[in-house]
TILO-821386 format. One record per residue: residue number from 1; residue in three letters; y, z, x of N, C-alpha, C, O in turn. Coordinates in Angstrom, 3 decimals, m for minus. Each point is the difference from the previous one (the first is absolute). Layout:
N
SITE  num  residuo      n.py      n.pz      n.px     ca.py     ca.pz     ca.px      c.py      c.pz      c.px      o.py      o.pz      o.px
SITE  NUM      ALA         Y         Z         X         Y         Z         X         Y         Z         X         Y         Z         X
...
***
This chain:
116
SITE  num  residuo      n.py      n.pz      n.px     ca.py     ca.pz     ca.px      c.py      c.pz      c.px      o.py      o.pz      o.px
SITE    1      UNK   m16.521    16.981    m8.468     1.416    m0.187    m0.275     0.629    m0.791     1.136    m0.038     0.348     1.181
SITE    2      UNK     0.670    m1.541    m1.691     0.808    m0.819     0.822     1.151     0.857     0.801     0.715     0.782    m0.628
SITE    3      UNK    m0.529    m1.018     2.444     1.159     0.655     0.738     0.405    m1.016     0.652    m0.561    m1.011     0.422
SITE    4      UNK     1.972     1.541    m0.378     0.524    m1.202     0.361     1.199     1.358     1.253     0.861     0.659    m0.583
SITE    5      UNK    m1.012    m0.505     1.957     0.982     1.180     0.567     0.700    m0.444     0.617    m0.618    m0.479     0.950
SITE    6      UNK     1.714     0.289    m0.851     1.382    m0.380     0.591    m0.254     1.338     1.550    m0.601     1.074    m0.034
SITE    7      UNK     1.296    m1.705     1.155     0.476     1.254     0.652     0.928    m0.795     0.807    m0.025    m1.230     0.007
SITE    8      UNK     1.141     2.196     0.917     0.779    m0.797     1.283     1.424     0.270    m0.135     0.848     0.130     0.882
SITE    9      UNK    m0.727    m0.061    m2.316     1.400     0.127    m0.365     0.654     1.608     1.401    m0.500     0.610     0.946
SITE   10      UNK     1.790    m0.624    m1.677     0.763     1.046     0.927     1.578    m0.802     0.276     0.405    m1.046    m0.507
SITE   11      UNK     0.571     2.340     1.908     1.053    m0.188     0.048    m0.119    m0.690     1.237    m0.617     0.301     1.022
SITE   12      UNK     1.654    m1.745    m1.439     0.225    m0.245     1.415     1.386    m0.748     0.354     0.442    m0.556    m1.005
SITE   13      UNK     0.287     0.400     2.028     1.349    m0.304    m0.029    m0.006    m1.378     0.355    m0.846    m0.405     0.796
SITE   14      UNK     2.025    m0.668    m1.489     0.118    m1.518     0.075    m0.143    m0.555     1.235     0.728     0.192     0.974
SITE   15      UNK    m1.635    m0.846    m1.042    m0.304    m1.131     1.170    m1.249     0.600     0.229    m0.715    m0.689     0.727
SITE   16      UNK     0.192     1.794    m1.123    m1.863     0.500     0.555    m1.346    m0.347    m0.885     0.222    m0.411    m1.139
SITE   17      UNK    m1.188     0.499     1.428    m0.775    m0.118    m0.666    m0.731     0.566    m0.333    m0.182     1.123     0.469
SITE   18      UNK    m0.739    m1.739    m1.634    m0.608     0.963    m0.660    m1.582    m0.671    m0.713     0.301    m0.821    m0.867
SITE   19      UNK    m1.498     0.931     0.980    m1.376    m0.678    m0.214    m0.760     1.221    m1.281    m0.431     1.145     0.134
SITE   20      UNK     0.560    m2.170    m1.471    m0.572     0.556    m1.162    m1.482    m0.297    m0.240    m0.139    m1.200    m0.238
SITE   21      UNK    m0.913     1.813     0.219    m1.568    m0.605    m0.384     0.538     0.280    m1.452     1.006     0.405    m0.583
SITE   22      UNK    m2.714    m1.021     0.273    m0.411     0.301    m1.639    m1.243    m0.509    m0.126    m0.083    m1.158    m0.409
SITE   23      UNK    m0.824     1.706     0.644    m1.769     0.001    m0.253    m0.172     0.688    m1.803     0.320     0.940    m0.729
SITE   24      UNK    m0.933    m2.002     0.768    m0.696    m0.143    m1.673    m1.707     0.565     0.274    m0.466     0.139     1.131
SITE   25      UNK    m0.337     0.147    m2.461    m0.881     0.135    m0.118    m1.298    m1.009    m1.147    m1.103     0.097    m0.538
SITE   26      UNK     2.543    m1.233     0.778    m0.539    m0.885    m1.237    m0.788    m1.231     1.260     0.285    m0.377     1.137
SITE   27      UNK    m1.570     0.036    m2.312    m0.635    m0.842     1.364     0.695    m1.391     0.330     0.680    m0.635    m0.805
SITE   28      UNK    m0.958     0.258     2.121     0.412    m1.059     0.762    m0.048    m1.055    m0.870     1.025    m0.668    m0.139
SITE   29      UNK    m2.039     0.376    m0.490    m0.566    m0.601    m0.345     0.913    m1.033    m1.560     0.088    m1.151    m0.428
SITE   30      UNK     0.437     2.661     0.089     0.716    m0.197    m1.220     1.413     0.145     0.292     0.672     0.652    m0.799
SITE   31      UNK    m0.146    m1.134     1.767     1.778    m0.152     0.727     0.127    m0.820    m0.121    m0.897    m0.815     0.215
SITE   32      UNK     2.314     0.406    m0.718     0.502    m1.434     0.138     1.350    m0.039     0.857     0.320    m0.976     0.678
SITE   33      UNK     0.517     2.274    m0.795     0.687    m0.055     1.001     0.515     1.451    m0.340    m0.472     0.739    m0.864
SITE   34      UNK     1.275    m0.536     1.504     0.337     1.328     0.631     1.896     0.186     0.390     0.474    m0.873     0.727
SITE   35      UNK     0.074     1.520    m1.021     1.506    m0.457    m0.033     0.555     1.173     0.131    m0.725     0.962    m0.255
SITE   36      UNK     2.267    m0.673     0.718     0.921     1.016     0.013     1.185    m0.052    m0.747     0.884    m0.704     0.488
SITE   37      UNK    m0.618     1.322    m1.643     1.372     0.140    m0.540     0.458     1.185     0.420    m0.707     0.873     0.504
SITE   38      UNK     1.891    m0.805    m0.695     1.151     1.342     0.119     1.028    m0.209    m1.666     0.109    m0.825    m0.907
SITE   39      UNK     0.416     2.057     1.275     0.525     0.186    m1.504     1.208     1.471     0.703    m0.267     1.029     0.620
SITE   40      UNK     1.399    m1.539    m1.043     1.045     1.200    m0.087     0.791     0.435    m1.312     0.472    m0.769    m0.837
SITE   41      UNK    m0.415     2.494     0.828     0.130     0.153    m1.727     0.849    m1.017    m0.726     1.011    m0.419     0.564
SITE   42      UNK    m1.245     0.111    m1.427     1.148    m0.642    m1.446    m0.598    m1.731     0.267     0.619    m0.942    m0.493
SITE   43      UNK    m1.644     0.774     1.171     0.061    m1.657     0.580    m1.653    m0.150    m0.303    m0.936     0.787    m0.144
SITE   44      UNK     1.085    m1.996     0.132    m1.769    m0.468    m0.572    m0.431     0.140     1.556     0.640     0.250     1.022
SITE   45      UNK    m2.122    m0.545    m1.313    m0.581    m0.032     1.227    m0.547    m1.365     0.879    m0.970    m0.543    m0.529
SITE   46      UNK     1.339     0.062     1.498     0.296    m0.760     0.918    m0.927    m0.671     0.488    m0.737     0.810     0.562
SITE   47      UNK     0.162    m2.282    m0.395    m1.327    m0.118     1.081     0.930    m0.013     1.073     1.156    m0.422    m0.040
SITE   48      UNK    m1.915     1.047     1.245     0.132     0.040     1.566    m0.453    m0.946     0.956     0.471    m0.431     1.052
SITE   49      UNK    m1.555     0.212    m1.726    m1.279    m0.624     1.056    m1.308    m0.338    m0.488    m0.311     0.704    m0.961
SITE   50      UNK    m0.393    m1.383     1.234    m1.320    m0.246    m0.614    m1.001    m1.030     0.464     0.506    m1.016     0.477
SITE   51      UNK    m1.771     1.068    m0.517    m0.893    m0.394     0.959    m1.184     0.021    m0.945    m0.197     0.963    m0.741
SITE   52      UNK    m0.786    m2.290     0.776    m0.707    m0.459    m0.990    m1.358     0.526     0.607    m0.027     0.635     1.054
SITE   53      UNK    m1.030    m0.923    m1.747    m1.183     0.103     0.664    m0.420    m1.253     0.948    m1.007    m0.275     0.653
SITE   54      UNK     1.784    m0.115    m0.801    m0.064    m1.597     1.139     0.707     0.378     1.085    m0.399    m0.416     1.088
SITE   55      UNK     1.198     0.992    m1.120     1.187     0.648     1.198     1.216    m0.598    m0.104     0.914     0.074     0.821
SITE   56      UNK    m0.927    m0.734    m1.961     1.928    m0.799    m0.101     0.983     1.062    m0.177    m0.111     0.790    m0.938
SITE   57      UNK     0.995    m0.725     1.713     1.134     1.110    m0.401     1.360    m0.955    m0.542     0.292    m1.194     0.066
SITE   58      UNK     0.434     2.589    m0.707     1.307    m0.263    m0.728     0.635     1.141     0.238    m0.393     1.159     0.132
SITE   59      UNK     1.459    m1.679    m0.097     1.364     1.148     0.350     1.344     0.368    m0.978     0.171    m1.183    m0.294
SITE   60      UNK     0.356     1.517    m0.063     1.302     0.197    m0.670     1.184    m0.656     1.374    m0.236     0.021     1.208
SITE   61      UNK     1.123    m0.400    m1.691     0.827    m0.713     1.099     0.552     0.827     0.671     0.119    m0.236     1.202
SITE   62      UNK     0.367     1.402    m1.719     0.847     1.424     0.612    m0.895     0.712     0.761     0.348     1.017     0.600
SITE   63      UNK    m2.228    m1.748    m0.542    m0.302     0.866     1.383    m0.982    m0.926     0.688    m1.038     0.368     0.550
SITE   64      UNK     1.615    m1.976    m0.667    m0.700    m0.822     0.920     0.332     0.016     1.535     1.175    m0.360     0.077
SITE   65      UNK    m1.688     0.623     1.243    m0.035    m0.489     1.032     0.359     1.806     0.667     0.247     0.400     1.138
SITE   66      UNK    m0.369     0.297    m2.425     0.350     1.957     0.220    m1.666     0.453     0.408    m0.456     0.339     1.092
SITE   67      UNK    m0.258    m0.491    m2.494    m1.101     0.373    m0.470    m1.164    m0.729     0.353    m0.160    m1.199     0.228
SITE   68      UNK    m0.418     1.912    m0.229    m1.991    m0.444     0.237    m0.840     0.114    m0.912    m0.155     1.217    m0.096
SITE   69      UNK    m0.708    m1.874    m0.888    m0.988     0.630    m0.520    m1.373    m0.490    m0.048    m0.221    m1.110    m0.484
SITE   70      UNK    m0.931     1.998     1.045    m0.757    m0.757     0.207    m1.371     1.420    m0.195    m0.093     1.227    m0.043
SITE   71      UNK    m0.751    m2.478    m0.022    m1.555     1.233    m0.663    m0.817     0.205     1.153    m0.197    m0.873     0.845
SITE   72      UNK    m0.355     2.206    m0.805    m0.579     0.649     0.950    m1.640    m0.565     0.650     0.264    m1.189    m0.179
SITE   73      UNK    m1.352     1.157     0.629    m0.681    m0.732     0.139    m1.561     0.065    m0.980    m1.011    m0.695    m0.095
SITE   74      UNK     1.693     2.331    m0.693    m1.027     0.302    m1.164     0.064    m0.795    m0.773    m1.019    m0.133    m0.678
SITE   75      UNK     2.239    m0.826     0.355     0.746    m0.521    m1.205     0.094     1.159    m1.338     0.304    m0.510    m1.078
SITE   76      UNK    m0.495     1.709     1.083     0.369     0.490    m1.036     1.265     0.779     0.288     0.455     0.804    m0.814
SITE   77      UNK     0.213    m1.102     2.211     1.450     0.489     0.269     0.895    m0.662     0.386    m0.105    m0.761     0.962
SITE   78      UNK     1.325     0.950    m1.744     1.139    m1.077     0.904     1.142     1.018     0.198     0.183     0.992    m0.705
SITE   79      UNK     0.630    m1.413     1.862     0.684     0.765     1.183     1.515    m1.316    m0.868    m0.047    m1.212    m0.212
SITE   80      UNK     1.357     2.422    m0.092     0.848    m0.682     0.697     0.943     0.347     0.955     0.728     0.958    m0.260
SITE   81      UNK    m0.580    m1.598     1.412     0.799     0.319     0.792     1.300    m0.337    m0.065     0.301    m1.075    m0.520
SITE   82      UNK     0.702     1.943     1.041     1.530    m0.465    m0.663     0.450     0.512     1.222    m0.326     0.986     0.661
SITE   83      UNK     1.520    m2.281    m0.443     0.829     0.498     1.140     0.952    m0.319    m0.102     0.212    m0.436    m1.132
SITE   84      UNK     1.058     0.384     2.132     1.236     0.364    m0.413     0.649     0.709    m1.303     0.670    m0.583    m0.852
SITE   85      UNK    m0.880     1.456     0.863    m0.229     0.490    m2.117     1.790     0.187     0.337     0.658     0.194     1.022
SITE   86      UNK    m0.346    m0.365    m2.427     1.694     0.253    m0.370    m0.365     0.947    m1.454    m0.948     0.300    m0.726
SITE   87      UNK     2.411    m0.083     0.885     0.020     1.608    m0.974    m0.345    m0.790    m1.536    m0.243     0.709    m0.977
SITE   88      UNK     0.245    m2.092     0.866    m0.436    m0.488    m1.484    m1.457    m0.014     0.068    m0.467     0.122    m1.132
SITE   89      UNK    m0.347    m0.216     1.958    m1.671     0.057    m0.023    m0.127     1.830    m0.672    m1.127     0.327    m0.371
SITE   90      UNK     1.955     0.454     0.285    m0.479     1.048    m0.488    m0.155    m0.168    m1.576     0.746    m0.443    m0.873
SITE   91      UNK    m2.390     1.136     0.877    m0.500    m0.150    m1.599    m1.549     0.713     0.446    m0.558     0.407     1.018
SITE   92      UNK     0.207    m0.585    m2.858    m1.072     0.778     0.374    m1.125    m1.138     0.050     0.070    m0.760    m0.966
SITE   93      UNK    m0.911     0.525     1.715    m0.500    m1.433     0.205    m1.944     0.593    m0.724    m0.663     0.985     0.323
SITE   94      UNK     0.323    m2.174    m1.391    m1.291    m0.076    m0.163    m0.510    m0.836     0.445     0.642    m0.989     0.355
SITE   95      UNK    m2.123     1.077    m0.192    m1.175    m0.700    m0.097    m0.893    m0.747    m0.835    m0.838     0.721    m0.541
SITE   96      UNK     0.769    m1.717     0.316    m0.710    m0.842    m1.511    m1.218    m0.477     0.546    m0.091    m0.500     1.121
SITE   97      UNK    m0.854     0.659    m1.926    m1.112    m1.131     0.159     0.071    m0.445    m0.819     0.355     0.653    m0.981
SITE   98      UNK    m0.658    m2.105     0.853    m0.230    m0.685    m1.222    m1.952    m0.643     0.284    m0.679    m0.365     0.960
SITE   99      UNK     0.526     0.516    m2.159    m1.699    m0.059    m0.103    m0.076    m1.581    m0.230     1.030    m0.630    m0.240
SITE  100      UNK    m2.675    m0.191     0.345    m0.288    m0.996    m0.636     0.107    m0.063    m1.145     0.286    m0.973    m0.697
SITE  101      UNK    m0.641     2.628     0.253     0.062    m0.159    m1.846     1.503    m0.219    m0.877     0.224    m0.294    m1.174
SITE  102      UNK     0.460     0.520     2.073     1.386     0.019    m0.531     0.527     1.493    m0.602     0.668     0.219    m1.011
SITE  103      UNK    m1.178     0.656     1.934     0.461     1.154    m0.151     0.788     0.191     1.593    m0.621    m0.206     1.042
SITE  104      UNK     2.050     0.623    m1.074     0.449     0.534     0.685     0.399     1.777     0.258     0.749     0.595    m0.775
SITE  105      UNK    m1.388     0.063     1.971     0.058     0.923     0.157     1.161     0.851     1.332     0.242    m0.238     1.183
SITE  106      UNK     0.176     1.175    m2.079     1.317     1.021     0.800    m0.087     1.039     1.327    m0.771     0.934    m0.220
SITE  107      UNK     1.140    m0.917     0.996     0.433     1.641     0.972     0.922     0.696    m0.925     0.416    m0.435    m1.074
SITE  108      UNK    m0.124     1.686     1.684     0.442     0.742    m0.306     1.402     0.157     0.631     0.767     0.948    m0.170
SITE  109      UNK    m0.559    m2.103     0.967     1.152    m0.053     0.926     0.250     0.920     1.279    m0.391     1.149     0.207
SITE  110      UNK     0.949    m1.766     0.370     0.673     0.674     1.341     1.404     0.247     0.362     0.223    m1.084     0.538
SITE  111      UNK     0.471     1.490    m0.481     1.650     0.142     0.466     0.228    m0.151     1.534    m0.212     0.649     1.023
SITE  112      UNK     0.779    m1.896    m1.410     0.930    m0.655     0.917     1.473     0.195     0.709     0.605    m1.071     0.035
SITE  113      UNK    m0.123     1.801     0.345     1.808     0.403     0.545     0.394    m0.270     1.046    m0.183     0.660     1.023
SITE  114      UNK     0.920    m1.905    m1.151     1.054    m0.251     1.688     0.953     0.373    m0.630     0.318    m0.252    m1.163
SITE  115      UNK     0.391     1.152     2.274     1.081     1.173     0.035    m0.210     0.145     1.439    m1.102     0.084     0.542
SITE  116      UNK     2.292    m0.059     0.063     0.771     0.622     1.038     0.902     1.529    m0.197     0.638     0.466     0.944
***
């Protein structure tokens, strides 16, 4: 069975940071890239970030020059790092793989909260 585990989430107050993994169990082999959305209730869900099996990244504009995202040296994990967070980065943030086959696979999410 395909896993896909989010972890990192938690509380933290505006301007701090906060570093999300997400290690898959799907092989290296079969990655094409690897990405972070967030999603807050009543609202679709968001790309964040994303990073190919080549290593090209992409950002959403609301967290360019904030955020980091980048894959671990297994390549079956990518880290995003987020800094300066503001009380709108709160959401519950997933993990995607997307396959060669053209199957894209889910986390289970993590919760995200800047609050002071």
């Amino acid at each position: 069975q395909v896993q896909v585990v989010e972890s990192g989430g938690g509380l933290v107050q505006p301007g701090g940071s906060l570093r999300l993994s997400c290690t898959t169990s799907i092989s290296i082999s079969s990655i094409s890239a690897m990405s972070w959305y967030r999603q807050v209730p009543g609202k679709q869900r968001d790309l964040v970030a994303g990073v190919s099996s080549g290593g090209s990244t992409n950002y959403a504009d609301s967290v360019k020059g904030r955020f980091t995202i980048s894959r671990g040296s297994a390549k079956n994990t990518v880290y995003l790092q987020m800094n300066s967070l503001k009380p709108e980065d709160t959401a519950v943030y997933y993990c995607r793989v997307s396959t060669t086959y053209l199957v894209h696979y889910w986390g289970q999410g993590t919760q995200v909260t800047v609050s002071s």
